[in-house]
C-alpha positions in Angstrom: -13.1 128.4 127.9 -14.1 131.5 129.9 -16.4 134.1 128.3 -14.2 136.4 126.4 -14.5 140.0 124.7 -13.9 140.6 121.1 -13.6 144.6 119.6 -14.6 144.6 115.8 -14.2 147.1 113.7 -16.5 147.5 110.4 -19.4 145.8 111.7 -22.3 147.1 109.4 -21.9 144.3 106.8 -19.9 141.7 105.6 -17.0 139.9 107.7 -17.5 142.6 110.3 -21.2 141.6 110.6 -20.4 137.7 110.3 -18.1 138.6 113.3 -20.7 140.2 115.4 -23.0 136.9 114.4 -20.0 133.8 114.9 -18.7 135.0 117.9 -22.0 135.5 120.0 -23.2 132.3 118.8 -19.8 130.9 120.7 -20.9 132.2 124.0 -18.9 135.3 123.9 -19.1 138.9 124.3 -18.8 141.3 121.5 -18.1 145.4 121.1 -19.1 146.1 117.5 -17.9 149.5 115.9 -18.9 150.7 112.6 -19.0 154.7 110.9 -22.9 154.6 111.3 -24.3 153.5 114.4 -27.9 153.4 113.0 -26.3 150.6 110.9 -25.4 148.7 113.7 -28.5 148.6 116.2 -29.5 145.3 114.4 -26.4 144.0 116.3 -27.6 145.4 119.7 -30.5 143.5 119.3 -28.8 140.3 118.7 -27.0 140.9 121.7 -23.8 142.7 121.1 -22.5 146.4 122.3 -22.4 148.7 119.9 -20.1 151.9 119.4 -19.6 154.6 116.7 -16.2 154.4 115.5 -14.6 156.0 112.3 -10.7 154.9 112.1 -10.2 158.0 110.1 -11.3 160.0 112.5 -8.0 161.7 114.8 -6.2 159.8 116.8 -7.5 161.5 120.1 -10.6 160.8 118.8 -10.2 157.2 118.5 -8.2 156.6 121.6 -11.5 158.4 123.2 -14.1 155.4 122.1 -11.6 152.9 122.9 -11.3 153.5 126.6 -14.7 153.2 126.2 -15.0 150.1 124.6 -12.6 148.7 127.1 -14.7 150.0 129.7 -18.0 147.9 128.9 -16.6 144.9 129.8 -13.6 145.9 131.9 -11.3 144.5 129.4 -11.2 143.7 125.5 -9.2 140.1 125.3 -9.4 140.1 120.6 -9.3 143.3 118.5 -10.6 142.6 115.0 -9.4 144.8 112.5 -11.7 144.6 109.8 -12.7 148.1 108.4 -11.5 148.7 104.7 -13.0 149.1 101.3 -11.7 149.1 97.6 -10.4 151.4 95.0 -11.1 150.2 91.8 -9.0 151.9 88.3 -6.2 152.5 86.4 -2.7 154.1 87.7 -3.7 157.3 85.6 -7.1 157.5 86.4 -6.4 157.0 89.8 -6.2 160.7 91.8 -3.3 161.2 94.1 -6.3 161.8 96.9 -7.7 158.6 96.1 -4.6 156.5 96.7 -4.5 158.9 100.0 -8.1 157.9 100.8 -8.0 154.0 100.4 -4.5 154.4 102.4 -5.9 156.3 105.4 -8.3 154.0 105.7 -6.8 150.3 105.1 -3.1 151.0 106.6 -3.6 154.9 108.8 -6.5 154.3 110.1 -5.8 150.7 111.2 -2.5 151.9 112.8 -4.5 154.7 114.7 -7.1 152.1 116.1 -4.3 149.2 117.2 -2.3 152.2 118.5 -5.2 152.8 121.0 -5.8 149.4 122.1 -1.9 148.4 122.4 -1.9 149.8 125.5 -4.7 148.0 126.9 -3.0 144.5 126.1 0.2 145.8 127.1 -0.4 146.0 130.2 -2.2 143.0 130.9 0.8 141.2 128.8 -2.6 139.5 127.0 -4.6 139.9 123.8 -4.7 139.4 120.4 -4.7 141.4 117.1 -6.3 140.3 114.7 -5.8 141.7 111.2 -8.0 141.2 107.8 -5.1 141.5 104.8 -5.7 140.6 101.7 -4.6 138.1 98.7 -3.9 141.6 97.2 -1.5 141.9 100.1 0.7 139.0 97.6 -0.5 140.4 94.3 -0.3 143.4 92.6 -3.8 142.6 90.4 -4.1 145.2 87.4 -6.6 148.0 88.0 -6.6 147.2 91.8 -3.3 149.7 92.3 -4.6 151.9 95.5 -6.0 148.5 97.3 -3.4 146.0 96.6 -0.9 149.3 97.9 -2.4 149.4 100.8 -2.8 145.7 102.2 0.8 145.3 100.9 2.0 148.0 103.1 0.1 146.2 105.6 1.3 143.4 105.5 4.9 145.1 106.5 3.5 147.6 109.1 1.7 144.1 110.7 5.0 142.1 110.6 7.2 144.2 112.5 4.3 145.0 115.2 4.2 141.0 115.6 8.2 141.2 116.4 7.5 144.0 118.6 5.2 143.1 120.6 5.6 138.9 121.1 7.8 138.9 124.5 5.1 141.1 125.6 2.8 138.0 125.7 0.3 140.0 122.7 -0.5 137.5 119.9 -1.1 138.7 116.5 -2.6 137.2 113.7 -2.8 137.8 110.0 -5.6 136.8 107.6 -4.8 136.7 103.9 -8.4 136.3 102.0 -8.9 135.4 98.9 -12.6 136.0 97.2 -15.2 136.2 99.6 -19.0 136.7 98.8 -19.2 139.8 100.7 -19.9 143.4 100.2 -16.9 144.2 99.0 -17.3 144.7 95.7 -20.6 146.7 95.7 -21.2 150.4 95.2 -20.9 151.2 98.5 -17.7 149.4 99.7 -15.9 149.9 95.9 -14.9 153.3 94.6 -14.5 153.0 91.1 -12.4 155.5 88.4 -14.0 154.2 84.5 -10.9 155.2 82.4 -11.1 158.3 80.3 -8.2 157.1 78.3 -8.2 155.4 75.2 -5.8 153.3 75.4 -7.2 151.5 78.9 -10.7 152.3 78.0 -11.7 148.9 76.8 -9.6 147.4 79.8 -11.6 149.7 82.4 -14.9 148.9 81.4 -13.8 144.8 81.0 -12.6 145.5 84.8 -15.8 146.9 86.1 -18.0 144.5 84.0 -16.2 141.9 85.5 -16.3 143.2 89.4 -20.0 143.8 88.8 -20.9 140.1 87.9 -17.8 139.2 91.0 -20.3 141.2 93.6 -21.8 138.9 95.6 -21.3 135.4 93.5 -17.3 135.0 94.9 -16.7 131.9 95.2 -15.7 131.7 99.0 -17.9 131.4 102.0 -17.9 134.1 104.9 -19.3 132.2 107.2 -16.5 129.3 106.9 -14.1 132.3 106.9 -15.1 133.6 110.3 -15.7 130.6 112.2 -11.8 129.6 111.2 -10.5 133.2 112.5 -12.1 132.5 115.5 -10.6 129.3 116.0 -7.6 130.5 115.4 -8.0 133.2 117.5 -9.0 130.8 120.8 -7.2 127.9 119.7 -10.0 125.1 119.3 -11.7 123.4 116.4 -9.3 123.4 113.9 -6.6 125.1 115.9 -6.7 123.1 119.1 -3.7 121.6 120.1 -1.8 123.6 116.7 1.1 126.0 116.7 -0.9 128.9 114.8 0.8 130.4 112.3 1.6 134.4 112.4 0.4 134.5 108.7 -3.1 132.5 107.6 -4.3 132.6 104.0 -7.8 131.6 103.7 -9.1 130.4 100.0 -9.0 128.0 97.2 -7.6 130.9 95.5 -5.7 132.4 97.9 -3.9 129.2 97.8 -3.1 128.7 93.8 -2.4 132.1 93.9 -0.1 132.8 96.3 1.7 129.1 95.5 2.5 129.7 92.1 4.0 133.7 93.4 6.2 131.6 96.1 7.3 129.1 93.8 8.0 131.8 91.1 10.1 133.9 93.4 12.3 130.6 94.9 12.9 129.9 91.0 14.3 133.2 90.7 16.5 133.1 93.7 17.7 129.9 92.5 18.5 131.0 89.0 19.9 134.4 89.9 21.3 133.6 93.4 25.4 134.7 92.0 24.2 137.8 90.8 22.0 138.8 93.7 24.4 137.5 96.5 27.4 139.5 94.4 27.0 142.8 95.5 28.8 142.9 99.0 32.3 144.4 99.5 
């Protein structure tokens, strides 16, 4: 296969920087974007471009460092969608502007940044999107409110996009992760609210103990995580010669998880299926 160009955003550390890492090792050429471009001149030196890019940022802002980016190369053939963090605590303790935060980022500010490439694809009726959603995109975990919100309502905006865009030859893919030993977790990708209520108190702290001793020691692989997406994405190693799905879960856990949710739902269905197919005129 040809050299191709990848565009990834939230490249400073964890799948963003595995990204930068996989695909140059595959030959290809790589535009990594990240809120801090001193955090991302180790990446020059391995060999990829660099840009600063904040996907909260406006959207003529955005649209700005995109033409750029598809300027380097003279084309961008894979977007990455990568940047996100987590809000950790409680629906009380949770502020209104922190669900508004962790949604500007994980759902606004991906929707600004595709906006700005969609063009680009359109009108070479080529390219593929490439979104990182969640196992919290399946389940609503207690104490994960604001993140599981926001790759939930991901998953939707990402859906309809796929429909829309298919005849227009633009492919686009959707990773479900489980637990990943990344960054994730640590104090400077998780915002955390510790209860002030007595009644969660004890649940809180138990949460944050918990994510603490998660940080770092998840059980899946990054690396393995990548190197899949990118198969996916050009349709060799594991993919070659597959129909890839629009929807990939990736993870032991991801799997048991979202298995037992899917077989949970059919039973309901099944067992309700008068009542909830009764309500038509």
């Amino acid at each position: 296969m040809s050299q191709l160009v990848w565009l990834v955003t939230g490249c400073s550390s964890g799948l963003g920087e595995q990204f930068v890492h996989s695909i140059l090792a595959r030959g290809d050429e790589i535009i990594a974007t990240g809120r801090n471009i001193e955090k991302l001149k180790h990446l020059e030196q391995a060999g990829a471009s660099v840009l600063q890019l904040d996907i909260t940022d406006s959207q003529q802002s955005i649209r700005s460092v995109i033409d750029q980016a598809t300027s380097i190369h003279g084309k961008v053939d894979f977007f990455v969608n990568n940047a996100s963090y987590i809000s950790i605590g409680l629906w009380e303790d949770l502020e209104y502007e922190d669900y508004l935060a962790q949604f500007d980022t994980n759902v606004f500010g991906t929707i600004k940044v595709t906006r700005a490439i969609s063009p680009h694809f359109r009108q070479r009726k080529a390219g593929t999107l490439v979104f990182i959603g969640s196992l919290s995109g399946w389940i609503g975990h207690p104490g994960v409110s604001a993140y599981a919100g926001s790759k939930f309502a991901l998953e939707g905006v990402v859906e309809a996009l796929h429909q829309e865009t298919a005849h227009l030859g633009i492919k686009t893919l959707l990773i479900e992760p489980g637990r990943f030993r990344t960054k994730l977790l640590s104090s400077e990708n998780m915002k955390a609210a510790r209860s002030s209520i007595p009644e969660y108190q004890s649940f809180s702290q138990n949460l944050l103990d918990g994510m603490a001793k998660e940080d770092r020691a998840q059980p899946g692989d990054p690396v393995k995580l990548v190197e899949i997406i990118i198969d996916l994405v050009r349709r060799e190693g594991i993919a070659e010669g597959k129909e890839v799905p629009f929807r990939f879960p990736l993870g032991a856990d991801c799997y048991d998880d979202i298995k037992t949710k899917c077989e949970e739902n059919l039973k309901l269905l099944e067992e309700w299926k008068g009542i909830i197919r009764s309500t038509d005129y």
